[in-house]
C-alpha positions in Angstrom: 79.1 89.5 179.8 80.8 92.8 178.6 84.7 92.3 178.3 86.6 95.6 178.6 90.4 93.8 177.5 90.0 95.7 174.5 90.5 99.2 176.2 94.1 99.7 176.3 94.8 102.0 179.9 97.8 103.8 181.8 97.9 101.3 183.9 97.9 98.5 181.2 101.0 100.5 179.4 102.9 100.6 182.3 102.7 96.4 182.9 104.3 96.8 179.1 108.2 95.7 178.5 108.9 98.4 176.9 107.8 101.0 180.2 110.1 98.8 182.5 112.4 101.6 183.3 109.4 104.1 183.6 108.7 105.7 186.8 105.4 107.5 187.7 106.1 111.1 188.8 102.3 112.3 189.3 98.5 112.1 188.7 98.2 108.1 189.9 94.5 108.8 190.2 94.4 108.9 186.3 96.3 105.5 185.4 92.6 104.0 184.4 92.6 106.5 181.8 92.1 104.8 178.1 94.8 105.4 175.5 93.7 105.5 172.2 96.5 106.0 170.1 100.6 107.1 170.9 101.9 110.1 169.8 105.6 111.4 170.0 105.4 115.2 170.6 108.7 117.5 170.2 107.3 120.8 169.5 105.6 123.6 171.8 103.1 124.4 169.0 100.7 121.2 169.4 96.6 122.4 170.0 96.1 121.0 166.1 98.0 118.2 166.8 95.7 116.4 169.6 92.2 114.9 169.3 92.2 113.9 173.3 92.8 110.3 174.9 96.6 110.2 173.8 100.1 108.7 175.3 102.7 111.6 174.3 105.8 110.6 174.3 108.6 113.6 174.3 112.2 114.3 175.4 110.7 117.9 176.4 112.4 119.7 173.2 111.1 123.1 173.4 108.3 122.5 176.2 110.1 123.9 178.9 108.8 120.8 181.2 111.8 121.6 183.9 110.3 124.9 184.2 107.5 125.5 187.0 105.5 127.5 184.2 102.0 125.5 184.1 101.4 126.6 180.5 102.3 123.4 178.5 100.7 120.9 181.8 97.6 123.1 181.4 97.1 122.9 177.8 97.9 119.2 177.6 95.3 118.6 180.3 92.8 121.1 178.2 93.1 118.6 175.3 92.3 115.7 177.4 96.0 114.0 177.1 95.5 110.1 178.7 99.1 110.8 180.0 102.8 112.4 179.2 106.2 110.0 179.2 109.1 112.1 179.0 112.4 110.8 178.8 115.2 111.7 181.2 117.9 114.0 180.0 119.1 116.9 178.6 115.6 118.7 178.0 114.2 117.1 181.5 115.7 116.5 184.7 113.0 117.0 187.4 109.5 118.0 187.9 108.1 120.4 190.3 106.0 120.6 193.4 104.2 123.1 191.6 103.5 120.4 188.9 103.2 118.0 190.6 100.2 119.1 192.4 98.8 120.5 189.3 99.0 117.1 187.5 97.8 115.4 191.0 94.9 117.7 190.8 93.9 116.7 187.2 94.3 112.9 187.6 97.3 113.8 184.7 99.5 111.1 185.2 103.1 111.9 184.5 105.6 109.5 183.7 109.7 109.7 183.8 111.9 107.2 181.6 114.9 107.3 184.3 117.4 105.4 180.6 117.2 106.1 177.2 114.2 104.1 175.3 113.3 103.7 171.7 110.2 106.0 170.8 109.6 103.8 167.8 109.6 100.6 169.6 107.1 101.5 172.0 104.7 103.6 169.8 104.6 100.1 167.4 104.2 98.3 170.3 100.8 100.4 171.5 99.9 100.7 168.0 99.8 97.0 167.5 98.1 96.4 170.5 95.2 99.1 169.9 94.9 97.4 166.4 94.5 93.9 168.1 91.9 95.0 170.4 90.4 97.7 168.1 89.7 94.6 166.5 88.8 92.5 169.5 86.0 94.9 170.3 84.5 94.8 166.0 84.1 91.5 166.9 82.6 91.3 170.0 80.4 94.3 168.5 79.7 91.5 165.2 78.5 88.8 168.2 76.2 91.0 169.9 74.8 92.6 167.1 73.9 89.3 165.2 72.4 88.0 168.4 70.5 91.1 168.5 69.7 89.9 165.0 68.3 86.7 166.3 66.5 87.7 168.7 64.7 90.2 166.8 62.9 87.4 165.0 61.6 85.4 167.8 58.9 86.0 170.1 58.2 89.2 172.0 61.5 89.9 170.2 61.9 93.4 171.9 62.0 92.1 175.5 64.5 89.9 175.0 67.0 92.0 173.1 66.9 94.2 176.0 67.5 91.4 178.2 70.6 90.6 176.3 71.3 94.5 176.5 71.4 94.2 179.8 73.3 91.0 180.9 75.7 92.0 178.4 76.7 95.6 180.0 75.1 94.5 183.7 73.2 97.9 183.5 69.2 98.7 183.7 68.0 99.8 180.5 64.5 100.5 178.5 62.7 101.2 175.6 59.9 103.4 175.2 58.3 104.0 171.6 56.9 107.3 170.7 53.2 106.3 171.8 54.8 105.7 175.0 54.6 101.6 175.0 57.8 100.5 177.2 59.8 97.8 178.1 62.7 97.1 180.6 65.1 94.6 182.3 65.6 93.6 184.7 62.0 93.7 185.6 62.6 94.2 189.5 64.3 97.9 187.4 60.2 99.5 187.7 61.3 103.0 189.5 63.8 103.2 186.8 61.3 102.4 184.3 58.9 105.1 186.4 61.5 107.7 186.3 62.0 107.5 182.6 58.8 107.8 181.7 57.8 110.4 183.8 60.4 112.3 182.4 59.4 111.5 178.7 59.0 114.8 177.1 62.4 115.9 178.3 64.3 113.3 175.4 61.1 112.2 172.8 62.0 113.9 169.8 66.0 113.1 170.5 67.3 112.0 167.3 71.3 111.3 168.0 72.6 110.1 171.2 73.1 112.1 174.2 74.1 111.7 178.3 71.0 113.4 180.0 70.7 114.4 183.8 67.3 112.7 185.1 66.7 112.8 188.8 70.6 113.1 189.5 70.4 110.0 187.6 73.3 109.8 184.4 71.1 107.9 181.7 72.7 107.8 178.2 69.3 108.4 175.5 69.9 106.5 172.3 67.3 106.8 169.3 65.9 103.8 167.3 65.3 105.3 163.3 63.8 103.0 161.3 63.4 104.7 157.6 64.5 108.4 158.6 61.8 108.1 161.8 62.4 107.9 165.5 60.7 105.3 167.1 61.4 105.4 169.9 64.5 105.5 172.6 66.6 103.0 174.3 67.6 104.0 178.1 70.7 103.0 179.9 72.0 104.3 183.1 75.6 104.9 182.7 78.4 106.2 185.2 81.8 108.4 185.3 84.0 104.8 184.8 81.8 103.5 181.9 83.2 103.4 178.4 80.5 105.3 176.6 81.5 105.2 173.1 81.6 101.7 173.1 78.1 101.3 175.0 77.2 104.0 171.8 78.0 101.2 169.5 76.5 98.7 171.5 73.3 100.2 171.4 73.3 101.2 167.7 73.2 97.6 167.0 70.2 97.1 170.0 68.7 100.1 168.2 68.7 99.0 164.7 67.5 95.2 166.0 64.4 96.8 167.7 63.7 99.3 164.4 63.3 96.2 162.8 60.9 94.8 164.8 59.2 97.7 164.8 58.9 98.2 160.8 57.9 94.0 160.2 55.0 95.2 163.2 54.2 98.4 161.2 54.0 96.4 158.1 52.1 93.7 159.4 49.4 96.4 161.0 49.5 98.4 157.8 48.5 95.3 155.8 45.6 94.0 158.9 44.4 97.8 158.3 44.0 97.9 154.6 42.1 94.8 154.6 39.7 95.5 157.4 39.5 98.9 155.8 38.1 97.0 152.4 36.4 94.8 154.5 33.7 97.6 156.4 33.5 99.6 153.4 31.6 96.5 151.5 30.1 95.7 154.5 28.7 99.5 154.9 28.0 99.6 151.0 26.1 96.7 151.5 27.9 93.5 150.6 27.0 90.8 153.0 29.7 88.7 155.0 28.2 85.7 157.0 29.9 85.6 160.1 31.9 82.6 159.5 33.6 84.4 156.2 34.3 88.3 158.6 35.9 85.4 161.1 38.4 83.7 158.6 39.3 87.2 157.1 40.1 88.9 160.2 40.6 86.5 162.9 37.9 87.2 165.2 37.6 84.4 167.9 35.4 81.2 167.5 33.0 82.0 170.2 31.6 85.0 167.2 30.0 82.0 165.5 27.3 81.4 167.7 27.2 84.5 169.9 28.1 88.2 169.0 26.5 91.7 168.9 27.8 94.5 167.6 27.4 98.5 167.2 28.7 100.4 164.0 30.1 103.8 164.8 30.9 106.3 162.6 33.3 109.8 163.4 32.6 112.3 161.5 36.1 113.9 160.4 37.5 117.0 158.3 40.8 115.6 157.4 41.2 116.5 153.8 41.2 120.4 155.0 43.6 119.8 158.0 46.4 117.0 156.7 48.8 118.6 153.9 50.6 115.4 152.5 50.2 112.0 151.8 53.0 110.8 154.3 51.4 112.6 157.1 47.8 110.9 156.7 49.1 107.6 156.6 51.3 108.4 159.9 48.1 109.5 161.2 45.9 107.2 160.1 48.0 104.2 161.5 48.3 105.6 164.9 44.4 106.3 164.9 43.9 102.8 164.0 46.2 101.8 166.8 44.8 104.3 169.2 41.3 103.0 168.6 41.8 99.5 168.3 43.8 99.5 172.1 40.8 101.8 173.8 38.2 99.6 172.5 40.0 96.3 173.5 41.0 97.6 176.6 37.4 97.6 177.6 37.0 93.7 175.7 35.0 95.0 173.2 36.8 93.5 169.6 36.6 96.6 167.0 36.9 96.5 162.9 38.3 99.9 161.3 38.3 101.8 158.2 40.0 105.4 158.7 39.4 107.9 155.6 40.0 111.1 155.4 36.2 112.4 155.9 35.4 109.5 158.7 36.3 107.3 160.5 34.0 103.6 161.1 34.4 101.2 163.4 32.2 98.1 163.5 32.6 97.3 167.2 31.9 93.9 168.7 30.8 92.3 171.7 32.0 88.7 172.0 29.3 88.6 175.3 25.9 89.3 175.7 25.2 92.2 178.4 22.4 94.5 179.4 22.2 97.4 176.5 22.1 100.0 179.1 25.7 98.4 180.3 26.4 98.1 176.8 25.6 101.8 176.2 27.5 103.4 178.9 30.8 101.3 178.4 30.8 102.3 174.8 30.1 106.1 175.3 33.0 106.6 177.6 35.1 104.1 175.4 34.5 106.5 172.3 35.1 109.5 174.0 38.1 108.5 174.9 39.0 108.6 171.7 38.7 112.3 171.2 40.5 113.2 174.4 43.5 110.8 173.7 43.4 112.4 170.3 42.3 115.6 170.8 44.5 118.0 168.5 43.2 115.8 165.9 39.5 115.2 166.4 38.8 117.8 168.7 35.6 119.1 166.3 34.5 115.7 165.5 30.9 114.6 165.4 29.9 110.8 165.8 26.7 108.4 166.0 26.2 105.1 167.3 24.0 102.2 166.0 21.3 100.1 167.7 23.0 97.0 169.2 22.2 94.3 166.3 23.0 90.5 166.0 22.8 90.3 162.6 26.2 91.1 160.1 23.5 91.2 157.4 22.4 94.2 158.8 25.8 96.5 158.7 24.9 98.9 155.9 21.3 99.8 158.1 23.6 99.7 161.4 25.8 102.4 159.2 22.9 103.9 158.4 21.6 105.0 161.5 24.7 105.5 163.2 24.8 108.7 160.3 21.2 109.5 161.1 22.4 110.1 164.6 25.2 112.5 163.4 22.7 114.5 161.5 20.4 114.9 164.3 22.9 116.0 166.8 24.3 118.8 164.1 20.7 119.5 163.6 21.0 120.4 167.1 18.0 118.2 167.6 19.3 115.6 170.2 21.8 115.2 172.0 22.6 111.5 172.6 24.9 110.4 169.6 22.9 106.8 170.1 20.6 106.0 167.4 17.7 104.2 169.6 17.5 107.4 171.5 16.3 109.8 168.4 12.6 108.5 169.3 10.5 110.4 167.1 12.6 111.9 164.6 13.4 108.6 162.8 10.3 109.1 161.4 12.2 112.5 160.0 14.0 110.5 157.5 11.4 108.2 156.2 9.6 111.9 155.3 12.3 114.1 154.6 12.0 114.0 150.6 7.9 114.0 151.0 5.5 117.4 151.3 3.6 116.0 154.3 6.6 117.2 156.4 6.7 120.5 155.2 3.1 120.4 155.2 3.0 119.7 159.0 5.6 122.4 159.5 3.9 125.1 158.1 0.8 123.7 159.6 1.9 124.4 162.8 4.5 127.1 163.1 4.5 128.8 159.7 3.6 132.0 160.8 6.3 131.9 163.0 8.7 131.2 160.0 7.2 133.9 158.5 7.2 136.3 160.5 11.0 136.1 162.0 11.9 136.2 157.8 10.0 139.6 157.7 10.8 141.1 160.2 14.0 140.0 161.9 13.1 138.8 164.9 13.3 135.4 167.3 10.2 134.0 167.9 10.8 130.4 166.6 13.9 130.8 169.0 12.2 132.5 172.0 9.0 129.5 171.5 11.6 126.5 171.5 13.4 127.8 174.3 10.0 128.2 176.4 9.3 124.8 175.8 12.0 123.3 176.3 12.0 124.9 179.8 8.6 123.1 180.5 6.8 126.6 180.2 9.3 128.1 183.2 9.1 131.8 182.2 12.2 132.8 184.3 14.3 130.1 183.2 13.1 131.1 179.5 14.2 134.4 179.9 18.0 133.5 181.4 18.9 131.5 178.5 17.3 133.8 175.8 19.5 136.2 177.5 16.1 138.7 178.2 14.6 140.7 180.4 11.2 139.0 181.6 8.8 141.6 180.4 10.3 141.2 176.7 9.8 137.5 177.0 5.9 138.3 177.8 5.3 140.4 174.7 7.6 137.8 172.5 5.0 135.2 174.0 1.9 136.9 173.5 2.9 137.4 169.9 3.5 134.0 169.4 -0.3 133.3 170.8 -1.7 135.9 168.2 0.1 134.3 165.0 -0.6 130.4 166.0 -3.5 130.8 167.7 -3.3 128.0 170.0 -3.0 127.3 174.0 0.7 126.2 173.5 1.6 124.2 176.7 -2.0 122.4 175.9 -0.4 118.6 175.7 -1.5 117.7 172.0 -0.6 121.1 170.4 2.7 121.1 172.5 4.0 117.7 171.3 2.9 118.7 167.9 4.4 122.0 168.1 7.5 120.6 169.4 7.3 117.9 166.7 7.2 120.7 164.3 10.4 122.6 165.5 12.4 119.8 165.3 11.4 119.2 161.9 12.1 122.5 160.3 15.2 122.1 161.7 16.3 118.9 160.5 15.1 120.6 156.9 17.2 123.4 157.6 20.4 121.1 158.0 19.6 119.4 154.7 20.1 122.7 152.8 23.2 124.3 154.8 
């Protein structure tokens, strides 16, 4: 429980033997004002003198404080004086209405000593007691922080430091990291944790503390640095009575706790990266890992030793052009990692990731059995999550997906594939980035570095080739487009961006040099065949 006996107030200072002939003249509404130190004031000329939060103590030499003139009540108030204690006598007699109502105003209690008293008695007095509870509150600060300390080590460590946080100053408060993971206490607190979430953007990049306005809400915003980098933000809600500088120093030992935390986790996922990382580029190079050896090096669960399936993906990435220094990759590459690994578990499937600069893999397992059209669509939304959730990042990135195999033996052909598919789609040859759907074209690759697929190409459209070289034109174009619209002249035309009649002539041309009836079904699957092929040659020398 917070203790507040080490905040010394007005009212405190009046219960004190050396204030028992002091009478209260004005301001009572202020007598819960702290004091932080005593100061013995004599001379009109003070605005360097003050820092705010003071008892002055003054016989009124030179202040004029008999006088109705606000001047000196004003600019004590300005500075943020605690309180004034003038003594009775020659320099003081009385105080004004107009004073009075000024200090009333201003909750600027004003105190008369009606005998003589000892300035140096009563500022050694204060002084000693702020001392002794000056260091009262280092060592409540000590306790809390080394529980703090504690707490950070054990089990879902951030959680219950909060907890502590919040018994201790009987206030709602919350954590939110920079990828927007958050915590709170109490837990029945969930519009407060709503509100501050909502409201995010408004304090994320924060990095010293700071009392914001949230939905008429007071919440006092303190950052958790870890290594020169914000983490994240602890939340309190705070009110007009509170003493903030001491919740400030409260939660700069919450705040350095949870940092900790924080960099063991980073550490810990840093390490769990760089080995899986090692781990799928043998596996993609072609080492082989029986299953029961990929379980004991990263953990996978026991029910992968008799039953698993799995689908390599690879993401196609240009980060060596867009990433400037070393420190920013590896930011980025963790929080890929983490962004990947939570969408794909999210949706129970378990994946292993290697993050470099020119792709990213992920060898993504299913602990269960499932239908490979399920399978299929769960996974295509999964991945494209990524490149929403990510999108400043990967928003030009290409990717593939492997056949569903059951055998780890098989990861380098899995790899393999899922690359094949990549090369297809910027081929602009299909569409689907899964490898079982490229039909055909796998045969493509098994005849790419052989003449009999050039052969067939010029077999069937070469003077096509030819002639656009020579002369500039489109017919290759105009004759893919036409099939691909299932013969449907108008529907030709539209995406060719041409007037019908033009697409007749481009058509009949295209008769004269092949020569054949082109929607005929074996010369059309050839033909098409054909297309396809001399544009996957055409994206092996680009």
């Amino acid at each position: 429980m917070l203790k507040k006996d080490y905040i010394l107030t007005v009212r405190d200072v009046l219960n004190r033997d050396t204030f028992r002939f002091a009478k209260i003249l004005a301001g009572e509404g202020g007598l819960d004002k702290q004091i932080k130190w005593a100061h013995i004031l004599e001379s009109k000329d003070f605005e360097s003198l003050l820092n705010g939060s003071e008892l002055i103590l003054t016989t009124g030499v030179g202040l004029q404080l008999d006088s109705p003139n606000k001047k000196t009540y004003e600019q004590l108030i300005k500075k943020n004086v605690s309180c004034l204690c003038i003594e009775k006598g020659a320099y003081f007699h009385s105080l004004s209405p107009e004073i009075k109502q000024l200090a009333d105003k201003h909750n600027f209690p004003i105190i008369v000593f009606e005998k003589v008293v000892k300035f140096v008695d009563i500022t050694l007095d204060l002084h000693t007691l702020i001392i002794n509870q000056h260091y009262q509150m280092l060592s409540q600060l000590n306790e809390i922080a080394k529980d703090f300390t504690d707490l950070s080590l054990t089990h879902n460590g951030t959680l219950k430091i909060l907890q502590k946080l919040s018994n201790y100053l009987q206030k709602k408060v919350m954590f939110i990291t920079k990828e927007e993971q958050s915590y709170h206490y109490p837990p029945e607190s969930k519009s407060f944790e709503v509100m501050i979430r909502s409201n995010y953007l408004k304090f994320h990049q924060m990095k010293k503390s700071e009392i914001l306005t949230i939905e008429k809400e007071e919440i006092l915003i303190y950052p958790s640095i870890g290594l020169g980098q914000v983490w994240g933000h602890i939340c309190v809600e705070v009110n007009c009575d509170d003493d903030n500088e001491f919740i400030v120093s409260v939660l700069d030992r919450c705040a350095s706790a949870i940092a900790q935390i924080l960099l063991r986790n980073r550490t810990i996922e840093e390490r769990k990266l760089n080995q899986e990382d090692e781990v799928v580029q043998s596996c993609i190079q072609g080492k082989s890992y029986p299953i029961e050896e990929l379980m004991t090096l990263l953990s996978l669960p026991n029910q992968f030793k008799h039953e698993y399936q799995f689908r390599t993906i690879v993401i196609q990435t240009d980060f060596e052009t867009t990433i400037s220094s070393d420190n920013e990759w590896e930011e980025l590459k963790l929080q890929l990692s983490l962004s990947i690994r939570t969408l794909y578990s999210q949706h129970n499937f378990l994946p292993i990731i290697s993050v470099r600069k020119n792709q990213i893999v992920i060898i993504c397992f299913s602990p269960i059995k499932e239908p490979v059209a399920d399978n299929k669509n769960k996974l295509l939304q999964v991945t494209k999550k990524i490149f929403s959730s990510t999108s400043h990042k990967l928003h030009n990135a290409q990717f593939g997906i492997s056949s569903l195999i059951t055998d780890v033996s098989k990861l380098k052909d899995s790899y393999s594939d899922a690359k094949k598919s990549i090369k297809l789609q910027e081929a602009n040859i299909i569409a689907s980035p899964f490898y079982e759907d490229i039909g055909i074209h796998h045969l493509f690759f098994q005849l790419e570095n052989r003449k009999e697929l050039d052969a067939f190409v010029d077999q069937y459209i070469g003077p096509l080739i030819k002639y656009d070289k020579e002369n500039g034109s489109e017919l290759l174009l105009t004759l893919s487009t036409y099939l691909d619209c299932l013969g449907s002249k108008k529907e030709a035309a539209e995406q060719l961006f041409i007037v019908r009649q033009t697409l007749y002539h481009r058509l009949e041309k295209i008769h004269q040099l092949l020569g054949k009836d082109l929607l005929q079904p074996t010369n059309r699957s050839a033909i098409e065949v054909a297309i396809k092929a001399y544009y996957f040659q055409l994206s092996k020398s680009s």
